[in-house]
Backbone as numpy.savetxt, mean C-alpha at the origin, in Angstrom:
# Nx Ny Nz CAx CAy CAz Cx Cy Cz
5.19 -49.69 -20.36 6.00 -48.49 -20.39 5.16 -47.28 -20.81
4.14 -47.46 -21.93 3.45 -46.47 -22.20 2.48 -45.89 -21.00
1.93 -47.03 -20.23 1.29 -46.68 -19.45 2.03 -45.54 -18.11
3.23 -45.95 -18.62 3.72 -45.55 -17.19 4.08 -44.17 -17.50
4.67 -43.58 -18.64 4.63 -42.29 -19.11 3.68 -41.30 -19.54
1.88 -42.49 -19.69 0.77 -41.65 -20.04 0.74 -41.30 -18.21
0.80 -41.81 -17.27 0.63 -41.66 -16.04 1.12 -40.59 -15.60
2.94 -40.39 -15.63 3.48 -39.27 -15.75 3.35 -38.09 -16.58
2.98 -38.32 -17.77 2.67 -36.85 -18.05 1.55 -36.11 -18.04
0.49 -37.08 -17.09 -1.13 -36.69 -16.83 -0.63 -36.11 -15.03
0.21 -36.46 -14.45 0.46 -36.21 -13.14 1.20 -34.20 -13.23
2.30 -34.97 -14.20 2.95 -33.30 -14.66 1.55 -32.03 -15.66
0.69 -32.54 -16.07 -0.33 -31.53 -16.66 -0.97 -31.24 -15.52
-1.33 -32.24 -14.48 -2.42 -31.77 -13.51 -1.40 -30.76 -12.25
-0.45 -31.16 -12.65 0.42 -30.03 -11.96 0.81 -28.57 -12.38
1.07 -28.38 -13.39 1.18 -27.50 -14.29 -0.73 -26.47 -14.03
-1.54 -27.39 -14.07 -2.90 -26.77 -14.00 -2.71 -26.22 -12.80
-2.56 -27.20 -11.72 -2.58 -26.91 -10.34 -1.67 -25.25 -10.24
-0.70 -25.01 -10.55 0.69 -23.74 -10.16 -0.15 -22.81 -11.13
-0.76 -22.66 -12.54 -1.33 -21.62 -13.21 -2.84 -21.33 -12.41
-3.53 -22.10 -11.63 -4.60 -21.80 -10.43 -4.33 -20.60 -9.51
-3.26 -21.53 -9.23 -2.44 -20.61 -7.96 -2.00 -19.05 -8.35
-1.83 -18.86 -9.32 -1.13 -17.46 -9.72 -2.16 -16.43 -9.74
-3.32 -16.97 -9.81 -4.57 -16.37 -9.58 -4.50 -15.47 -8.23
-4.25 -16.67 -7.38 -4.59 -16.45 -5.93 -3.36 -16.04 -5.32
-2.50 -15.38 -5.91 -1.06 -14.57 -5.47 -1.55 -13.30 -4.96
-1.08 -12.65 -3.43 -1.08 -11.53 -3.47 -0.35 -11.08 -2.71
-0.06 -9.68 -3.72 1.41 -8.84 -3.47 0.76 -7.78 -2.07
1.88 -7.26 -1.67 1.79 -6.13 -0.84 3.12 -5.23 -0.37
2.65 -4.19 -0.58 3.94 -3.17 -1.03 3.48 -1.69 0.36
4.52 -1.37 0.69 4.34 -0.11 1.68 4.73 1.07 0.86
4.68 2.36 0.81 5.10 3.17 0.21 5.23 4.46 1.14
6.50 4.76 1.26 6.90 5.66 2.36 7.10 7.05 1.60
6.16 8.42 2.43 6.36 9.50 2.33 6.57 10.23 3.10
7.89 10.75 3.65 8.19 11.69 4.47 8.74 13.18 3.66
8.67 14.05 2.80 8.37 14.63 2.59 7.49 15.38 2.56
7.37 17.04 2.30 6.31 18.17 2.55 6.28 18.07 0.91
6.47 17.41 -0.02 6.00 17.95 -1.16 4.82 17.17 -2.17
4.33 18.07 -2.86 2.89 17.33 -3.60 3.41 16.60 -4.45
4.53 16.81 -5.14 5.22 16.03 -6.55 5.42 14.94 -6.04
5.97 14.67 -4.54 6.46 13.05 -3.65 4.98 12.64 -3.75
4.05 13.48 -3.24 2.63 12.42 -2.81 1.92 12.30 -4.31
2.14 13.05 -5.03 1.19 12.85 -5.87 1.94 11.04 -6.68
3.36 11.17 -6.78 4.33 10.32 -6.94 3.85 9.13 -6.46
3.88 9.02 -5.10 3.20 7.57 -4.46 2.10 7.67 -5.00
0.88 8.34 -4.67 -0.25 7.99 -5.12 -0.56 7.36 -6.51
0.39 8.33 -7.29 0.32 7.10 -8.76 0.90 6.09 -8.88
2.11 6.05 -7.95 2.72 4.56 -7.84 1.38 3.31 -6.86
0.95 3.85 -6.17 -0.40 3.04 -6.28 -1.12 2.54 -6.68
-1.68 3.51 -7.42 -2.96 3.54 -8.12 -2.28 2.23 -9.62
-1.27 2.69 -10.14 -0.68 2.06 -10.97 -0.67 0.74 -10.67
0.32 0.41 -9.12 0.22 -1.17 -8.96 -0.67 -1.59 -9.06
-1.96 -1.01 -8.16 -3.29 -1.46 -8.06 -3.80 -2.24 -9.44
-3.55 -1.34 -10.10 -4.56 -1.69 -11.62 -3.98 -2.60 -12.75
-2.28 -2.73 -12.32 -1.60 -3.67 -13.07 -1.67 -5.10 -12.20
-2.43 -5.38 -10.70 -2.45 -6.20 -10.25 -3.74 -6.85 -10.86
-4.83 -5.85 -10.59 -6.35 -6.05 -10.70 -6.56 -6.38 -11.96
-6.31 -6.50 -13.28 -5.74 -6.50 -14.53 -5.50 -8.09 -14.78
-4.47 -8.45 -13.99 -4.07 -9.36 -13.48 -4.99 -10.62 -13.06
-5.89 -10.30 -12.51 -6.50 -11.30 -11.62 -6.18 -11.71 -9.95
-5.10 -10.95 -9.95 -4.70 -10.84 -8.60 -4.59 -9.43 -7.46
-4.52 -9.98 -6.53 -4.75 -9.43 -4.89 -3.56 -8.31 -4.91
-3.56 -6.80 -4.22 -2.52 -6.07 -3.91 -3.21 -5.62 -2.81
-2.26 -4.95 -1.58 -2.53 -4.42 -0.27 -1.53 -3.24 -0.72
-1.78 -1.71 -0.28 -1.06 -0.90 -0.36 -1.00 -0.37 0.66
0.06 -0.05 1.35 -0.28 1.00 2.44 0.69 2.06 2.19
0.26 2.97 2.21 1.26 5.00 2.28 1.31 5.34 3.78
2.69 5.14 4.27 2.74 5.32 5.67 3.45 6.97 5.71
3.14 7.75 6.28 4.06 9.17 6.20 4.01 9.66 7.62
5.44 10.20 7.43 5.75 10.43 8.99 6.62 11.62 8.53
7.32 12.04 9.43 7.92 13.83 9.14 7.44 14.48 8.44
7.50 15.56 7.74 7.14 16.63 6.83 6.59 16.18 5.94
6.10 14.16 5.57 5.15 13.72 4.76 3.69 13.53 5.09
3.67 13.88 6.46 2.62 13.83 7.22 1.72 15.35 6.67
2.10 15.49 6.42 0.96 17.05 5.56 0.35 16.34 4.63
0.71 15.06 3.89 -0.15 13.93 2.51 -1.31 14.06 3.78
-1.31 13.91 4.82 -2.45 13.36 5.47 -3.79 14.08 6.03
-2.54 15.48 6.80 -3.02 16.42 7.32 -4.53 16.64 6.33
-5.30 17.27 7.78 -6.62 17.72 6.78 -6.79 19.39 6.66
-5.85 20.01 7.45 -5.69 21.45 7.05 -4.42 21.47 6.14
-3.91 20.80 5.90 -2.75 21.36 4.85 -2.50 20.53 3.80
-2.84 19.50 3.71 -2.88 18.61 2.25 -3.34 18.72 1.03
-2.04 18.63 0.52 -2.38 19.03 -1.08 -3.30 18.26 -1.63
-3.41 16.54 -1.70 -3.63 16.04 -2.19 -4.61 14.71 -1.89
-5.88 15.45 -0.92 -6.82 15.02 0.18 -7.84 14.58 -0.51
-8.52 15.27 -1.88 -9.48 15.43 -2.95 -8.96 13.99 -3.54
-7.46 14.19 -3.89 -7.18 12.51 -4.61 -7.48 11.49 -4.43
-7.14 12.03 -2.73 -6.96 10.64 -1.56 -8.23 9.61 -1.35
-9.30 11.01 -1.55 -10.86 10.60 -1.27 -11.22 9.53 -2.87
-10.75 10.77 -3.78 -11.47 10.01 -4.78 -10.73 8.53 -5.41
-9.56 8.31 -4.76 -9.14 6.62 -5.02 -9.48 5.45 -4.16
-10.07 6.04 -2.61 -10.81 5.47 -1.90 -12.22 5.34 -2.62
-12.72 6.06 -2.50 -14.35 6.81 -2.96 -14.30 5.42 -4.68
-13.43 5.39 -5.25 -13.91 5.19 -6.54 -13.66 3.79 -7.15
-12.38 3.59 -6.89 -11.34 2.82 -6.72 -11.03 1.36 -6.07
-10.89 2.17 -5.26 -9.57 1.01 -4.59 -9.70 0.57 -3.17
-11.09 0.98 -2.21 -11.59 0.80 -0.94 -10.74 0.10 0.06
-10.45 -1.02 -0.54 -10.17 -1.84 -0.02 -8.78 -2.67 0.53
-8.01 -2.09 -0.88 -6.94 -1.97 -1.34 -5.89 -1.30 -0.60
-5.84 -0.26 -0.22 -5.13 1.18 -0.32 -5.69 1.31 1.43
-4.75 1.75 2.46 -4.55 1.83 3.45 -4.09 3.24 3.82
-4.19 4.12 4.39 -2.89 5.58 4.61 -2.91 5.99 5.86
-1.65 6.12 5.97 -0.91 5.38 7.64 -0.29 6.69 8.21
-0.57 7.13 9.07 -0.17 8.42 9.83 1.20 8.34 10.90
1.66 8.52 11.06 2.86 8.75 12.52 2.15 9.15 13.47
2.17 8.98 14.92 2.11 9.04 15.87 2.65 10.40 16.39
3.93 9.71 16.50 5.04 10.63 16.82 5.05 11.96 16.39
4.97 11.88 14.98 5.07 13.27 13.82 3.67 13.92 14.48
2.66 13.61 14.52 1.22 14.25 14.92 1.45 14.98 15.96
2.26 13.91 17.27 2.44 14.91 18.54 3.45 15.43 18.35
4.59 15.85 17.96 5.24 17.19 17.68 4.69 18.30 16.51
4.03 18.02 16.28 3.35 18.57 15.26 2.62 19.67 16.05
1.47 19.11 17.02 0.74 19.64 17.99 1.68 20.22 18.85
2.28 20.13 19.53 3.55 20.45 19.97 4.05 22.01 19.85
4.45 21.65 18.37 5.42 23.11 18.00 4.24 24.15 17.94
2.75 23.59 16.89 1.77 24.12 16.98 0.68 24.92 17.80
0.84 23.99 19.46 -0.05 23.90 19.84 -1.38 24.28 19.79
-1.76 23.31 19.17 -3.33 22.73 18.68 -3.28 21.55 18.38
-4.72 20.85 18.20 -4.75 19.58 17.79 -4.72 19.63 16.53
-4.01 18.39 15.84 -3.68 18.50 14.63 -4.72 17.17 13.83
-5.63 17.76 13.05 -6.40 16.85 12.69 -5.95 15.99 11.64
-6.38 14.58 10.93 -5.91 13.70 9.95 -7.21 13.50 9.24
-7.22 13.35 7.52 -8.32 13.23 6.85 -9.04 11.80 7.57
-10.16 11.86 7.29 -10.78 10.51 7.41 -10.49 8.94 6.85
-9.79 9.37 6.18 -9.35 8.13 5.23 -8.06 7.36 5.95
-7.38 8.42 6.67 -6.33 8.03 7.73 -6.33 7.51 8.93
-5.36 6.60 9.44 -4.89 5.44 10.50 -3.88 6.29 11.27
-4.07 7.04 12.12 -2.76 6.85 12.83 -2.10 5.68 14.16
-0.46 5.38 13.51 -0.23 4.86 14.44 0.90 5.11 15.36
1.23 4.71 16.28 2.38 4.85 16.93 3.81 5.77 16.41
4.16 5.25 15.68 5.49 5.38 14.83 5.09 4.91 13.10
5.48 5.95 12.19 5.51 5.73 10.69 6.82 4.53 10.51
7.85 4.60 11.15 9.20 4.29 10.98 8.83 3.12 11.13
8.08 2.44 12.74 8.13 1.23 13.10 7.06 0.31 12.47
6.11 1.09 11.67 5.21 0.15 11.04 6.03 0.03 9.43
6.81 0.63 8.97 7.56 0.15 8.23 8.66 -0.98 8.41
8.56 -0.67 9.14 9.89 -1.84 9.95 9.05 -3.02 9.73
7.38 -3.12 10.47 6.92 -4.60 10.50 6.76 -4.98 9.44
6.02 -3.87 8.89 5.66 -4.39 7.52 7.06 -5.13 6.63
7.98 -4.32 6.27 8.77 -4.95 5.62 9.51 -6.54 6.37
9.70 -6.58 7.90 9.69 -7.71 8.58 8.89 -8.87 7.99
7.30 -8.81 7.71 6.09 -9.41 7.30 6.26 -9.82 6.02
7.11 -9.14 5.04 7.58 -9.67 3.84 7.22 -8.73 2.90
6.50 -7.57 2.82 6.01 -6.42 2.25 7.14 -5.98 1.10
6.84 -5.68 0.24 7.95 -5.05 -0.57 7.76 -3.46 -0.28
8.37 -2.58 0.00 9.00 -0.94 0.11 9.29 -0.65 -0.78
8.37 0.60 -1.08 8.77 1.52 -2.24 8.64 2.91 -1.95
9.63 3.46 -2.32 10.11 5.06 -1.85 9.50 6.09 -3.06
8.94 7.00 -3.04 8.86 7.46 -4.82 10.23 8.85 -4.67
């Protein structure tokens, strides 16, 4: 009988080891949507970033961020009108390379150009894709957690 409970509770420790391994190797990923024209929203996400980032990394574990902006949040991106482009660089630049993703609209760019007419340029650090809306859609589809600031 002893044997049979030293057995079991060497099976339940090596399990217990096994799930505290694993927590290591957890990683989160969160979208963060800005459609707003204002710096207080972007500066908002950006620290809601930067924050997860470092309470993940802290951690021992993995985060993916992406800042997708589409309507009047598409100026976070813009490289003639963004408030907050200097930030953008220096959490890439310093930071978080790897981490941190920033996701343009499609759509928003060509009406943008549009009402403008001119081409409407995006910092370097920026992806544009198709639709802001619909890569939120996958992403959260994909299992992503969404966060609005």
């Amino acid at each position: 009988m002893r044997s049979i409970l030293g057995a079991i509770s060497g099976i339940i420790l090596f399990a217990l080891t096994l799930s505290a391994g694993h927590a290591a190797d957890k990683e989160h990923r969160v979208a963060i949507q800005v459609n707003q024209n204002d710096p207080a929203v972007m500066n908002l996400a950006l620290n809601n970033a930067t924050n997860v980032m470092e309470f993940y990394k802290a951690k021992g574990e993995v985060v993916q961020v992406e800042i997708v902006t589409f309507g009047p949040g598409l100026h976070m991106l813009r490289d003639d009108t963004s408030p907050v482009k200097d930030r953008i660089k220096q959490i890439v630049d310093a930071s978080f390379p790897s981490n941190v993703k920033f996701i343009a609209c499609g759509n928003t760019k060509e009406g943008m150009e549009k009402r403008e007419g001119k081409p409407v340029s995006m910092i370097s650090d920026a992806t544009v894709v198709p639709s802001g809306a619909v890569r939120l859609i996958e992403l959260q589809e994909a299992g992503w957690s969404y966060l609005k600031p």
